[in-house]
C-alpha positions in Angstrom: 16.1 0.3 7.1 16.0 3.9 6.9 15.0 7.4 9.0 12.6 10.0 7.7 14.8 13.1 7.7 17.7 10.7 5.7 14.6 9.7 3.1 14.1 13.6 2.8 17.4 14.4 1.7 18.0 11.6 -1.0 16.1 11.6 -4.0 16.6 8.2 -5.5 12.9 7.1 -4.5 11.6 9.7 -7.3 12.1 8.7 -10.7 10.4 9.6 -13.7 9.4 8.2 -16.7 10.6 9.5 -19.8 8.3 9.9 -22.9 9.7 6.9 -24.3 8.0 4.8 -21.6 4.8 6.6 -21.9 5.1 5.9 -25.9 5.3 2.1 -24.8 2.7 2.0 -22.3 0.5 3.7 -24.3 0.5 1.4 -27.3 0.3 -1.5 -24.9 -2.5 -0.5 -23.6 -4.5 1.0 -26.9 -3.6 -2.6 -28.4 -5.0 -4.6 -25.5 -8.2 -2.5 -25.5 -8.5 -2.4 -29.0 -8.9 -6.4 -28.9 -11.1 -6.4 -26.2 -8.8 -7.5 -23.4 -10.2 -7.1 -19.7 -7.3 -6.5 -17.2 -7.7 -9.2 -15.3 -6.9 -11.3 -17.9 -3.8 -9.5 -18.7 -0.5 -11.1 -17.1 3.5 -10.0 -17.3 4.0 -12.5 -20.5 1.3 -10.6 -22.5 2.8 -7.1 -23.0 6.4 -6.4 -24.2 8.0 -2.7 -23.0 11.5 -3.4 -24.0 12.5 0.4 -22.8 10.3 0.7 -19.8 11.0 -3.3 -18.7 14.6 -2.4 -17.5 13.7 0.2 -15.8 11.2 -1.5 -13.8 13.5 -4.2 -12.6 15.5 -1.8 -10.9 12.5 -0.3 -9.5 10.9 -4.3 -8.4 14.2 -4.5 -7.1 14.0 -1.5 -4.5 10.8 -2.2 -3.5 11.6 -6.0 -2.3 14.5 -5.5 -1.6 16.0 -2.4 -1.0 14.8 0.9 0.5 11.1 -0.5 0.1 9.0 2.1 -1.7 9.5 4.1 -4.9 7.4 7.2 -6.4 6.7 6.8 -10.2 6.1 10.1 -11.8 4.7 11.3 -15.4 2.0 8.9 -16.1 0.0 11.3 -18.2 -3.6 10.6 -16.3 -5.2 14.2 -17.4 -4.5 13.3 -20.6 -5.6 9.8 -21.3 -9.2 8.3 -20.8 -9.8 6.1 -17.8 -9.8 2.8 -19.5 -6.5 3.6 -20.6 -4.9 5.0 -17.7 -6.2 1.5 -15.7 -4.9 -0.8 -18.3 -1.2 1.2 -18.4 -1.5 1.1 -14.5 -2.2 -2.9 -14.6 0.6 -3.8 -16.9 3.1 -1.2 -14.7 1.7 -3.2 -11.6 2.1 -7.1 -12.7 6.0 -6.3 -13.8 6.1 -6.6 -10.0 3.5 -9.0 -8.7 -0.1 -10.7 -9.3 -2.7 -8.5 -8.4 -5.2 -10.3 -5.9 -8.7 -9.2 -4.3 -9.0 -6.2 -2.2 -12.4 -6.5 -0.6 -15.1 -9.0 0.0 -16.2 -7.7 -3.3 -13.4 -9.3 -5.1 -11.9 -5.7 -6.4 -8.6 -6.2 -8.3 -8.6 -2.4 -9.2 -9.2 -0.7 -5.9 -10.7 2.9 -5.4 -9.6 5.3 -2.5 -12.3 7.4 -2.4 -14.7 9.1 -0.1 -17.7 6.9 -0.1 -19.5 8.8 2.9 -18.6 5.9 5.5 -18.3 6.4 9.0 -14.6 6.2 10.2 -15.8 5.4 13.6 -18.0 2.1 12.6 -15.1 -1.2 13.5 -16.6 -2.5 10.2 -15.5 0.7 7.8 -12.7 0.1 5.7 -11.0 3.4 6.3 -10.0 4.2 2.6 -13.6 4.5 2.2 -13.3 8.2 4.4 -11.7 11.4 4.3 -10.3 10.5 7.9 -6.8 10.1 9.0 -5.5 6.7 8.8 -3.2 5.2 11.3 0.3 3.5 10.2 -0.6 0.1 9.0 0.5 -2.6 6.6 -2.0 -3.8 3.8 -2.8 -7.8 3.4 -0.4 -8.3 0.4 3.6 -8.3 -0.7 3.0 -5.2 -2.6 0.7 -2.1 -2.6 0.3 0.4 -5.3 -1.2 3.7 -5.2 -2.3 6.2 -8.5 -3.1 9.4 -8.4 -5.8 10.5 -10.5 -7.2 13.3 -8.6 -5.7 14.9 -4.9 -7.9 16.4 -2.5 -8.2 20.0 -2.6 -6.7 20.2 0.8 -4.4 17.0 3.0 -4.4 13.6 2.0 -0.4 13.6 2.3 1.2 9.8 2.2 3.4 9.2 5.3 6.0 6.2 5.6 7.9 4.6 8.3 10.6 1.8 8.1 9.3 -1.0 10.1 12.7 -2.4 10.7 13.9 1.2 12.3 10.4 0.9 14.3 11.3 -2.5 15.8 15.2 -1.9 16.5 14.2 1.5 18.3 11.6 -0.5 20.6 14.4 -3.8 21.0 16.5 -1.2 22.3 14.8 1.4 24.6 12.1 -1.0 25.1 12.9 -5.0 25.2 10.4 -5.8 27.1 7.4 -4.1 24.8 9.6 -5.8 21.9 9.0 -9.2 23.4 5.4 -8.2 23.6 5.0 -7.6 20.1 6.2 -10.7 18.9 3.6 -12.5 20.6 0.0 -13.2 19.1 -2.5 -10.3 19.0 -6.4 -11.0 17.9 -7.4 -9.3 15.1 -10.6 -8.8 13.4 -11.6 -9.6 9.5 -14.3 -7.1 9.3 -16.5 -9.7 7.8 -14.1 -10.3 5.2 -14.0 -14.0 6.3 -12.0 -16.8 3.9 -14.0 -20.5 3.6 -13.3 -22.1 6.9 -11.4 -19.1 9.2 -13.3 -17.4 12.0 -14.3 -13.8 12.3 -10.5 -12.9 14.0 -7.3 -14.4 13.8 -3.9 -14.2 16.0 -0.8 -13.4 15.0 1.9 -11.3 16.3 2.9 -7.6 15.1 6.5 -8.5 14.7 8.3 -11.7 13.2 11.9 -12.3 13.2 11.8 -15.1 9.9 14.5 -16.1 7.5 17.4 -13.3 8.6 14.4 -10.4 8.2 12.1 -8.5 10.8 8.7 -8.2 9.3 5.9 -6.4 10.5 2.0 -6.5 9.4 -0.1 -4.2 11.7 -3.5 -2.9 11.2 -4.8 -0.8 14.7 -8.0 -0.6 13.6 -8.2 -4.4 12.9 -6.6 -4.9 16.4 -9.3 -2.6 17.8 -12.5 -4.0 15.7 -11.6 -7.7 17.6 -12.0 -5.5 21.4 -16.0 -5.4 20.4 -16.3 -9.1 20.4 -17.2 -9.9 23.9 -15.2 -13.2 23.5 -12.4 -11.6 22.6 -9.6 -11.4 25.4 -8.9 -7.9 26.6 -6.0 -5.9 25.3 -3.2 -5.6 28.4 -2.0 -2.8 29.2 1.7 -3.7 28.1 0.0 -4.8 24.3 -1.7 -1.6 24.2 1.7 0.2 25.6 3.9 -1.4 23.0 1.1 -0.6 20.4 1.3 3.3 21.1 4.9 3.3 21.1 4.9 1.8 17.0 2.6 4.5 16.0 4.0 7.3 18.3 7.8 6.5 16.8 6.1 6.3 13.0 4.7 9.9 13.6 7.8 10.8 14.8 9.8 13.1 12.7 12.6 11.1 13.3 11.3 7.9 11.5 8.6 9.4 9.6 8.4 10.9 5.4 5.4 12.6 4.2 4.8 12.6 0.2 2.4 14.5 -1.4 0.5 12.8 -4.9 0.6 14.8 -7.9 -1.9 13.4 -10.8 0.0 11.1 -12.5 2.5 9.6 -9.6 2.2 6.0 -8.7 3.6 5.0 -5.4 4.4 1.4 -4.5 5.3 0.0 -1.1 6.7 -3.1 0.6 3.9 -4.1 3.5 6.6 -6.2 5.0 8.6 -3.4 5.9 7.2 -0.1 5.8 4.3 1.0 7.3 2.0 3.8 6.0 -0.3 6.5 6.9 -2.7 9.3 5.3 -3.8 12.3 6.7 -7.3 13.3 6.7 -8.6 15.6 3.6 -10.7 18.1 2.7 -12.6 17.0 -0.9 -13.3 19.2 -3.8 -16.9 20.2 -3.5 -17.4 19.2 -7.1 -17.7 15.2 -7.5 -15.7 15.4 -10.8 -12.8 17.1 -8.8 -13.2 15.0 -5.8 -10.0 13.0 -4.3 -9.4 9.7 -6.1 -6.6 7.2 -6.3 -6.5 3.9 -8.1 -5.0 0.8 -5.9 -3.5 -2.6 -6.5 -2.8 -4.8 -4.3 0.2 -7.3 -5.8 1.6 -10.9 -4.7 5.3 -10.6 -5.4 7.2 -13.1 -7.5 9.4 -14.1 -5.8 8.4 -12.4 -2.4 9.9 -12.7 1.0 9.7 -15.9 2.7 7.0 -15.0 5.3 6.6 -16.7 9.0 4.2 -20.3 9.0 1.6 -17.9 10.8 0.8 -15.4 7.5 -0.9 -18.6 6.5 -3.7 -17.5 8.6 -4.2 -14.3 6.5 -2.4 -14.5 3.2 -3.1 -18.2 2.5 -0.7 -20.9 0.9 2.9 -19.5 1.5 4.3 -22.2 -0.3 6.8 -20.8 -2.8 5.3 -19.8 -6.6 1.6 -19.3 -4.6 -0.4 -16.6 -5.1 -0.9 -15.2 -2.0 -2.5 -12.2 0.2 -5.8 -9.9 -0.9 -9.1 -11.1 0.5 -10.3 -14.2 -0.1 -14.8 -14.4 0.6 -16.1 -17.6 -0.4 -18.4 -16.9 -4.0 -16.8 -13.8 -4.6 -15.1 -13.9 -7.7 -12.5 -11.5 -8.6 -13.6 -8.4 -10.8 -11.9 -5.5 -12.1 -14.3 -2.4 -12.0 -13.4 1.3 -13.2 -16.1 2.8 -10.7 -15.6 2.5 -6.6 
C-alpha cells in the first residue's frame, strides 16, 4: 500500500537496464527469429539471460508482491526493428507470467492505439481512442505496457494503490465500503466465454486470503445500465463508485508517469488501479502514439476470491487464467493493431 506524493519521492520503481541486458535480449531474440520461432510459441524455459534473469526476479517480485508496479527503462525500441523489439518484449514479459488473449480476437500482443473508435459507444474498448480512461483494473494478474511511440501531447500513465483506496473509504466511509464488497453487474462487451451470459456479478472489493483485492472497470459497470434487464445502479453503488475514482484522482493517492520510447511498465491489477489521460496524436501515422501490451497470468499469482472464476476462469492453482476467452478464437500474436 502506498500514497502518490510518497511514490513521487522514491525512485526504486525506475530501474534501468544496463547494456549487458540489452546484449542478452538482443541475441535472444535475433536467435529465436533467426529459426523461425513465433512468439507465442516461446515460453520462460526456451531463452536463457543469465545477467538480466536476476534482475527480473527482483522486479517479478515487486510487482506481486511488493509496491505493485515497476518502470523498465532502455529497451533500445528506435533502434531495433519491430520483430525484434516484440520478441525481446515477449521473453521480458513471460519471466513474469503466461501471456493470455486480450480481445475477442485472441490478441496476445496488444496495440494501444487510436483506431478512430468512438469513446462514447458501451461496446468501444477504450484503448482503441485518444480519450481519457477512468481508473480500472485489466482482466489478468499482470499487465505490461511498451512504449514505442508517445503522443505528441498527454497520454501520461496515472496509478493508484487499491489497498490505500479501500482503507480510506473503510474509514471515512464504512457504509460505502460494505457496498462495494457486494455484487455489481458488469458487462462483457460481447466478449462472451462458451457458456457465460452477456454480464456477470461480482463485487468491486474482496477481502480473500489476508489481502484486499480490487478489479473495477466503470465503463464495464456502465455498459450493463443499457441492458433493460439489468437492475438499476442505487444511488449508494453509484456513491461509493465516485468516491474510488474521486480518491484515485486525488493528489493524495494518485502518480502520474510519463512513457519515454523504450520504457516498459508493468502493473499488479489486483492492487493498483490505473488511468490515462487523453492525447493529442502526431498528425503523421508513422509518428502517431503506440504502445505494445501483454496481458500475463502470474506463476504463482495471488490466491483470488471463488467469484474471479466468473471472469478469469479456473483459479485452481498452476491454471492459466484471465485474458478473454470467445469460443473459436484462437490465440494469435500480430505485429499490426
Amino acid at each position: 500500500m502506498w500514497h502518490g506524493p510518497e511514490m513521487a519521492e522514491r525512485t526504486d520503481w525506475l530501474v534501468a537496464l544496463s547494456d549487458d541486458h540489452i546484449d542478452e535480449l538482443e541475441a535472444a531474440a535475433g536467435g529465436l527469429l533467426a529459426d523461425g520461432r513465433s512468439l507465442d510459441t516461446i515460453g520462460v524455459d526456451d531463452v536463457s539471460l543469465p545477467e538480466l534473469d536476476r534482475l527480473l526476479a527482483d522486479v517479478t517480485s515487486d510487482v506481486l508482491n511488493g509496491r505493485g508496479f515497476v518502470l523498465l527503462r532502455g529497451l533500445p525500441v528506435e533502434r531495433w526493428a519491430l520483430e525484434t523489439t516484440a520478441a525481446a518484449y515477449w521473453i521480458i514479459g513471460t519471466r513474469l507470467g503466461q501471456p493470455v488473449s486480450q480481445n475477442a480476437r485472441g490478441h496476445l500482443l496488444g496495440h494501444v492505439r487510436d483506431l478512430g473508435n468512438d469513446p462514447d459507444s458501451p461496446k468501444t474498448r477504450i484503448y482503441t481512442t485518444r480519450a481519457a480512461q477512468e481508473f480500472h483494473t485489466d482482466s489478468c494478474d499482470v499487465v505490461g505496457l511498451l512504449c514505442l511511440k508517445p503522443a505528441a501531447k498527454g497520454g501520461a500513465s496515472s496509478l493508484a494503490s487499491s489497498t490505500a483506496i479501500y482503507n480510506e473509504i473503510a474509514e471515512k466511509r464504512p457504509d460505502l465500503a460494505r457496498v462495494l464488497m457486494q455484487p455489481f453487474t458488469v458487462d462483457r462487451k460481447g466478449e462472451v466465454p462458451d457458456g457465460k451470459g452477456p454480464t456477470y456479478d461480482l463485487p468491486i472489493f474482496h477481502d480473500f486470503a489476508g489481502d484486499i483485492t480490487a478489479i473495477y472497470a466503470r465503463s464495464f459497470i456502465r455498459a450493463a445500465q443499457s441492458r433493460p434487464e439489468v437492475t438499476r445502479l442505487t444511488e449508494a453503488q453509484n456513491e461509493a463508485m465516485d468516491m474510488v475514482d474521486a480518491l484515485a484522482a486525488s493528489d493524495a493517492f494518485r502518480f502520474d508517469m510519463d512513457f519515454r520510447p523504450g520504457d516498459m511498465q508493468f502493473l499488479h491489477n489486483h492492487q493498483i488501479l490505473h488511468a490515462r489521460t487523453a492525447y493529442e496524436d502526431h498528425p503523421d501515422s508513422a509518428h502517431k502514439r503506440h504502445l505494445l501490451r501483454l496481458w500475463l497470468s502470474a506463476r504463482p499469482g495471488r490466491r483470488l476470491p471463488p467469484g474471479f472464476a466468473e471472469r478469469y476462469g479456473p483459479l485452481d492453482e498452476g491454471a492459466v487464467r484471465g485474458g478473454i476467452r470467445v469460443p473459436g478464437v484462437k490465440p494469435v500474436v500480430s505485429l499490426t493493431p
